[in-house]
C-alpha positions as CSV (number, residue, x, y, z in Angstrom):
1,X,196.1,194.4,47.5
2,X,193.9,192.2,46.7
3,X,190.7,190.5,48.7
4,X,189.7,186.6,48.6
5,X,186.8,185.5,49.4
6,X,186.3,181.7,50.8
7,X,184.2,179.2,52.5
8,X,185.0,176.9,55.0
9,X,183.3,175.1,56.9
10,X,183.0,177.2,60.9
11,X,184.1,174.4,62.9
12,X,187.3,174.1,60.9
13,X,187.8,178.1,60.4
14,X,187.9,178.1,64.5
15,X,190.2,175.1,64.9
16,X,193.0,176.9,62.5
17,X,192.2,180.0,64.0
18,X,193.1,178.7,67.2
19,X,196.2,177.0,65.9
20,X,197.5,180.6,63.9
21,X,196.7,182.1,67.4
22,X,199.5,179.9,69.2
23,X,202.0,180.6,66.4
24,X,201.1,184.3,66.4
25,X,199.8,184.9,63.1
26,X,196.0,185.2,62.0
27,X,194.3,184.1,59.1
28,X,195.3,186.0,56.1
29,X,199.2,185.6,57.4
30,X,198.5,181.6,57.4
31,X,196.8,182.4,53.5
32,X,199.6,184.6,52.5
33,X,202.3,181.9,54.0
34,X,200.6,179.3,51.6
35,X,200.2,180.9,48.8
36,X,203.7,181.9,48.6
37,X,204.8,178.5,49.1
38,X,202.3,177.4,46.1
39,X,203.9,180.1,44.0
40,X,207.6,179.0,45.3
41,X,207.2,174.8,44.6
42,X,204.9,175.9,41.8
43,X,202.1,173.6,43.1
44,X,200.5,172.3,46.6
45,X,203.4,172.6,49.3
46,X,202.7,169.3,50.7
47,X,202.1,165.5,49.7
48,X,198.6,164.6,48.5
49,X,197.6,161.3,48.7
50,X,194.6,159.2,49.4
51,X,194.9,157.0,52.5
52,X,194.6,153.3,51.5
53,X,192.6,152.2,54.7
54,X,189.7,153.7,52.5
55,X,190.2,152.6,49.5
56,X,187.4,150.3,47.7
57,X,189.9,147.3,48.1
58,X,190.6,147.2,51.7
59,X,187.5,148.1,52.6
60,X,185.7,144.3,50.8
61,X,188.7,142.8,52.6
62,X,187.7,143.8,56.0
63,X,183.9,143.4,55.5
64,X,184.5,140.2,53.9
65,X,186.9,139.4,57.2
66,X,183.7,140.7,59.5
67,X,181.4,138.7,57.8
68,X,183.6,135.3,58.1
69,X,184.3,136.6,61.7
70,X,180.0,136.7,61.9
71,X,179.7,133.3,60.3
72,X,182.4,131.5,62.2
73,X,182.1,133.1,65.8
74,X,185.6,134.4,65.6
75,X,186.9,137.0,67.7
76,X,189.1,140.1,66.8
77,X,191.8,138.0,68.5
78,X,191.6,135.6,65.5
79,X,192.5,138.4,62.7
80,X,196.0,138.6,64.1
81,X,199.0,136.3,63.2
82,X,200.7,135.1,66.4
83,X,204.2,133.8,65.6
84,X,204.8,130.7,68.4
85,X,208.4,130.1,67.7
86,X,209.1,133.3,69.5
């Protein structure tokens, strides 16, 4: 059997813990479960992606829409399309 060694930051090391606590497994089950499902999808179990909200582009779009919002005295009423023929 081997041992692995990790850091993690404490904060999140006690939220999982908690969270393995209320499934009833610890630690090391919640490691082993992963690292089987690595080994059986023969990469990371789950989707990776980057969420677009922070990505360079949208993020000049809405300081460029806070900074015509600043010039103009709009509100945050403004940003949002009302349809009228409703």
């Amino acid at each position: 059997m081997a041992n692995l060694n990790i850091r993690v930051d404490d904060t999140l090391k006690k939220q999982a813990e908690a969270i393995f606590s209320e499934l009833g497994i610890n630690l090391s089950v919640a490691t082993t479960m992963f690292l089987k499902q690595v080994v059986r999808y023969n990469g990371i179990p789950f989707e990776l992606r980057i969420d677009p909200f922070y990505s360079a582009q949208n993020q000049a779009r809405l300081l460029a829409a806070k900074e015509r919002m600043e010039r103009t005295g709009g509100t945050v009423h403004d940003l949002i399309e009302v349809d009228d023929d409703d």
